[in-house]
C-alpha positions in Angstrom: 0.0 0.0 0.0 0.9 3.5 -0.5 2.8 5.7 2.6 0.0 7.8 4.4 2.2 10.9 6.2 2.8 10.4 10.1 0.7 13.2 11.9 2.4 16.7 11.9 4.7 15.3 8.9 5.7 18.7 6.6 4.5 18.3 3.1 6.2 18.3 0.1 6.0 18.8 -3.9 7.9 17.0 -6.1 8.2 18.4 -9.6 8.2 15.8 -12.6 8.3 16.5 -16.5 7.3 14.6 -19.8 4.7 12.2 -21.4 1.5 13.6 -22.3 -0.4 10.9 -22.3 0.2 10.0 -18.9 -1.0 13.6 -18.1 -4.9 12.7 -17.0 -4.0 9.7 -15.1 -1.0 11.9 -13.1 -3.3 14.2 -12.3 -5.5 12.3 -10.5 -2.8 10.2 -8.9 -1.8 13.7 -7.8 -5.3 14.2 -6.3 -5.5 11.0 -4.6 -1.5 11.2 -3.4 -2.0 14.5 -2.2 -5.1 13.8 -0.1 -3.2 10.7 1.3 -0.1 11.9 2.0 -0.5 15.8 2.1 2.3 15.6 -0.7 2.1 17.1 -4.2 3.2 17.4 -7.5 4.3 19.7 -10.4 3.6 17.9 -13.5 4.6 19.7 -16.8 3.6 17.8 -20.0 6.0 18.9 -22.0 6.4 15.4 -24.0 8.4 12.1 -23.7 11.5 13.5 -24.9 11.8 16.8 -22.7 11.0 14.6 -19.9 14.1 12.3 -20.5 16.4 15.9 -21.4 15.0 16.8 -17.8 15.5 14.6 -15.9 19.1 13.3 -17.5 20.1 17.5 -16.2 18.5 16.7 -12.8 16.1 20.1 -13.3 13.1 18.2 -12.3 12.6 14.7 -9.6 11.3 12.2 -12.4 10.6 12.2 -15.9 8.1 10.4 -17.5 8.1 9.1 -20.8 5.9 6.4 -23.1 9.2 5.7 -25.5 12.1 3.5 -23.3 15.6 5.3 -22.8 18.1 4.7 -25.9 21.2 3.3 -24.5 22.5 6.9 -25.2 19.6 8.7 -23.2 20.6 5.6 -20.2 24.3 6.8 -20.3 23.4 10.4 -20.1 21.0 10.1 -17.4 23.4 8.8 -15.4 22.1 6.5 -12.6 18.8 6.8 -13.5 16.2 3.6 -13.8 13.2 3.1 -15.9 9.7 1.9 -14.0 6.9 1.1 -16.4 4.1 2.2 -14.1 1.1 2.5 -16.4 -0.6 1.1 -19.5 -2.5 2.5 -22.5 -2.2 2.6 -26.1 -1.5 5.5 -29.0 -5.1 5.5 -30.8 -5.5 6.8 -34.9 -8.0 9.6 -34.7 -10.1 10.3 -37.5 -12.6 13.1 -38.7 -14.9 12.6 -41.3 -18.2 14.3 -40.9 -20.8 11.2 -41.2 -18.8 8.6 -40.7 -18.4 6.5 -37.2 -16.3 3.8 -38.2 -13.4 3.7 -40.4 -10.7 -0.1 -40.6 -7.6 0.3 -41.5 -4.3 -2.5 -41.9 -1.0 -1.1 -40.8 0.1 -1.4 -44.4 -2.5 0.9 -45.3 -1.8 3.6 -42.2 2.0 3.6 -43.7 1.1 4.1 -47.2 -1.0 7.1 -46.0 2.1 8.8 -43.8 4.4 7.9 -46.5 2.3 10.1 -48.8 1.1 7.3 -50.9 -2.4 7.0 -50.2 -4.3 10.6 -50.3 -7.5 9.7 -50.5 -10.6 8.5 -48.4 -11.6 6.8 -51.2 -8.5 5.0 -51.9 -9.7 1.4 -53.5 -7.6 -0.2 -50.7 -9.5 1.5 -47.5 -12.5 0.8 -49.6 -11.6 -2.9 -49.9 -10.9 -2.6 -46.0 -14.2 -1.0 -45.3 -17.1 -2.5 -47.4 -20.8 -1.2 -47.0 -19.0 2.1 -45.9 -19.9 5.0 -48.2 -16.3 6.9 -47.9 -16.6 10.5 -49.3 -13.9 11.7 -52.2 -11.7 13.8 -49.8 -8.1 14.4 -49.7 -6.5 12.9 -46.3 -5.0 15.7 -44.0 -1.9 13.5 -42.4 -1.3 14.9 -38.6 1.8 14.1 -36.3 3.1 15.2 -33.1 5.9 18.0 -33.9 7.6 17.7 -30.4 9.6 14.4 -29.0 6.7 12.3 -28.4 6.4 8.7 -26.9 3.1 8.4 -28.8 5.1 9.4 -32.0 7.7 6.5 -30.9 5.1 3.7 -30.8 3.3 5.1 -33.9 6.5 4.6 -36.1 7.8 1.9 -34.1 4.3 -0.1 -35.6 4.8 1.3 -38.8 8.5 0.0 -39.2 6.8 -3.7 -38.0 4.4 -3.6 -40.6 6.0 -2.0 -43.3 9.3 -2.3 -45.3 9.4 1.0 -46.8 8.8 3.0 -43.4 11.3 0.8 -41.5 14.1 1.5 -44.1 13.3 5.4 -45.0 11.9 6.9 -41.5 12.5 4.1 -38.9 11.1 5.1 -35.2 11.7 7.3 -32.5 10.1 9.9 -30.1 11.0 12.6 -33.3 10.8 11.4 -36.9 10.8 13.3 -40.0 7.4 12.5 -41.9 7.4 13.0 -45.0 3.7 14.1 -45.4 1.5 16.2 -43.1 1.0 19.1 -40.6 3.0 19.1 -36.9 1.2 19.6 -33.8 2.2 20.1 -30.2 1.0 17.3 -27.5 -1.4 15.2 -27.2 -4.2 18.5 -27.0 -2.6 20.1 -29.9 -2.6 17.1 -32.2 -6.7 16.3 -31.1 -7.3 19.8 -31.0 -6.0 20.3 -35.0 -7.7 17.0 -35.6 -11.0 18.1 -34.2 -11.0 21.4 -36.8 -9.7 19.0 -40.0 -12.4 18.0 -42.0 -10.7 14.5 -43.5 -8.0 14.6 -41.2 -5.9 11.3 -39.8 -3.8 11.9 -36.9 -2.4 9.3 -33.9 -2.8 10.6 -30.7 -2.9 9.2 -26.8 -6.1 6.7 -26.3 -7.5 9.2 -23.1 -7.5 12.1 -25.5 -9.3 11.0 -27.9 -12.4 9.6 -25.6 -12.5 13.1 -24.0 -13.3 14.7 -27.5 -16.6 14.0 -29.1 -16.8 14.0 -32.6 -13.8 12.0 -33.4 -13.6 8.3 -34.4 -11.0 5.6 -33.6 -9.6 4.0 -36.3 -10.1 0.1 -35.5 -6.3 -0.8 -36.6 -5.5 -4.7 -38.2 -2.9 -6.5 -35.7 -1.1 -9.5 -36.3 -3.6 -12.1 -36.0 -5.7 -10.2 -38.7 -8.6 -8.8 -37.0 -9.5 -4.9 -36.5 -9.2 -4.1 -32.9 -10.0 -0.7 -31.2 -7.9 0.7 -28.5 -10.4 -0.1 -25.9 -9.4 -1.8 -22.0 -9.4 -5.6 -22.8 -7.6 -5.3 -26.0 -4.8 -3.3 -24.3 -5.1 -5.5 -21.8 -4.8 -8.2 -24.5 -1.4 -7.1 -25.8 0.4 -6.4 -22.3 -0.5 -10.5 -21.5 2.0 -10.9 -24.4 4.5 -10.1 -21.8 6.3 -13.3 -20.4 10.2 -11.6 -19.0 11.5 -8.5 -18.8 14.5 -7.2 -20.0 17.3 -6.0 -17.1 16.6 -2.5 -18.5 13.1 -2.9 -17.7 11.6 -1.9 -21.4 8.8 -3.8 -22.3 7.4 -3.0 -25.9 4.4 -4.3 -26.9 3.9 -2.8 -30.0 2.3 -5.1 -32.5 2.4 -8.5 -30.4 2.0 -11.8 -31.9 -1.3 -13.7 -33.7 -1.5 -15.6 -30.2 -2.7 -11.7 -28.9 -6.1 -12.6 -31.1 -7.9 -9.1 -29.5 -5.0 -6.7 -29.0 -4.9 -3.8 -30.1 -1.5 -3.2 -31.5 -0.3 0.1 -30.5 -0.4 -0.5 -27.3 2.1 0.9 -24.6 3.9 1.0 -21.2 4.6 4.4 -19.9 7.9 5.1 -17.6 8.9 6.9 -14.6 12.3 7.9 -14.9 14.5 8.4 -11.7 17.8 8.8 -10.6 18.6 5.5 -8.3 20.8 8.1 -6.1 18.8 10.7 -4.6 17.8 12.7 -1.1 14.4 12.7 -2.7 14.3 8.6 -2.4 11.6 8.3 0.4 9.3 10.6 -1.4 9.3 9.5 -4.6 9.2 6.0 -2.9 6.0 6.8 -1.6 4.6 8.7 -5.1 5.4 5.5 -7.2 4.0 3.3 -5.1 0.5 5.1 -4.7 1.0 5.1 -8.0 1.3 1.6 -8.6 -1.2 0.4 -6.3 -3.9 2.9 -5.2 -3.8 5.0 -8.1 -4.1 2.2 -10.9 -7.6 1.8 -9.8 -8.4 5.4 -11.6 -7.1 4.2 -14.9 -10.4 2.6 -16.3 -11.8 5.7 -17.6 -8.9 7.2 -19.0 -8.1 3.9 -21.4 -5.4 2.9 -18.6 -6.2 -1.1 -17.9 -3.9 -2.2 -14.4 -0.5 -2.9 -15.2 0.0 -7.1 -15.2 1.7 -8.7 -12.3 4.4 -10.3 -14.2 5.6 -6.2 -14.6 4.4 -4.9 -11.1 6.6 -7.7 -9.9 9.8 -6.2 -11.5 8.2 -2.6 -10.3 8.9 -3.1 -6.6 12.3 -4.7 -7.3 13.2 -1.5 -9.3 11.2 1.2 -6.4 12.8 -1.1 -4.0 17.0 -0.1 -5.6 16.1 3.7 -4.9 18.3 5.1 -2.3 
């Protein structure tokens, strides 16, 4: 269970930087922390990568970030360890006033961010979506312009499923498309979405379900079947998960045909910390409520419980903090 503060205890804030799409859930872990423990936090969601930059220069306690360090970001942070403390996936958001549902293969969703599909009524999203009357209209192509770890799993996908991506763009938290318009954040990318007429864009599960209007592209994963990113098929592609690696990055992008409902953009997001710290206890305490308590508000937000095979290596990794 999470630390509740000793009578008369002083409270303290502890200031943390990065993913957006952990942003709804970290608020209300900050709520229900703070009304706990009497401790706080600063969250600024500034995106995966500017949460690794900050917390590799120590100008903020944690970072937080939906991509895993790159053995280069792990040298230059310095001490620090990785703790995938939450689950969700990266959704594809669509807008096309009048229609509600829209399938799409990852072969396809490449072709249309390599610039080769422009059309809604491409004959292969057609073929995809039979009985749906898809309107002539030029798709608007939207990414995340800032180091994102929604960008990351995005590309990471599209390098699985296609050649072409894999060998010309690879993955990352920053990637230079080669079609489309940028956007900042999770909000900037749903908001642009929202006010594009034909527009495509991937963006964090939560985000989408908190603006009306938008569909959810129900994406093709390996076992061949169109899966949305709702709780049991995230839930789905996180069971995929047998070991974990010593660096404690567990991908789960695009998991095998034996993940029959998984939706495959799925994701672990990371708290970042440096194992050496005077802010040990109380970050101690925030990860665990975290961990525990505060997985219990992830339903609404698209964030299923992390699996006990990974909370198992959690505590191990909370526990190494001095």
């Amino acid at each position: 269970m999470a630390a509740v503060a000793p009578a008369g205890a002083t409270a303290a804030t502890l200031t943390g930087a990065g993913s957006t799409l952990l942003a709804p859930l970290e608020s209300d872990w900050n709520t229900g922390w703070q009304s706990a423990t009497g401790n706080s936090v600063s969250y600024a969601p500034v995106g995966s990568a500017a949460g690794i930059t900050d917390i590799s220069q120590r100008s903020v306690d944690f970072g937080a970030s939906d991509a895993p360090m790159t053995a280069a970001q792990q040298t230059a942070c310095n001490g620090c360890v990785q703790i995938p403390w939450a689950l969700s996936a990266t959704a594809v958001g669509f807008h096309l006033n009048g229609i509600s549902t829209v399938k799409l293969s990852g072969k396809v969703l490449a072709e249309i961010y390599l610039g080769q599909i422009t059309n809604w009524d491409n004959g292969q999203i057609k073929a995809l979506n039979k009985g749906v009357k898809l309107p002539s209209k030029k798709i608007s192509v939207i990414y995340r312009g800032d180091g994102s770890g929604d960008t990351y799993a995005f590309t990471r996908f599209l390098s699985d499923v296609s050649h072409t991506w894999a060998s010309k763009y690879s993955y990352g938290t920053t990637v230079s498309f080669p079609v489309g318009v940028s956007a900042k954040g999770n909000g900037g990318v749903t908001a642009l979405l929202t006010n594009t007429d034909g527009g495509i864009a991937y963006v964090a599960a939560s985000y989408l379900l908190s603006f009306g209007g938008l569909g959810a592209v129900a994406v093709e994963n390996a076992a061949g079947n169109f899966e949305y990113p709702n709780l049991k098929n995230i839930t789905s592609a996180a069971a995929s998960v047998t070991s974990i690696p010593s660096d404690n990055a567990v991908p789960i992008i695009d998991p095998p045909r034996s993940a029959k409902i998984a939706y495959p953009i799925s994701t672990f997001t990371y708290v970042i910390v440096p194992q050496n710290t005077s802010k040990a206890p109380l970050l101690k305490s925030w990860i665990a409520y975290a961990l525990t308590t505060g997985q219990e508000f992830g339903s609404k937000l698209d964030f299923p419980p992390v699996p006990a095979v990974v909370l198992a290596r959690d505590q191990s990794a909370l526990a190494s903090l001095t």
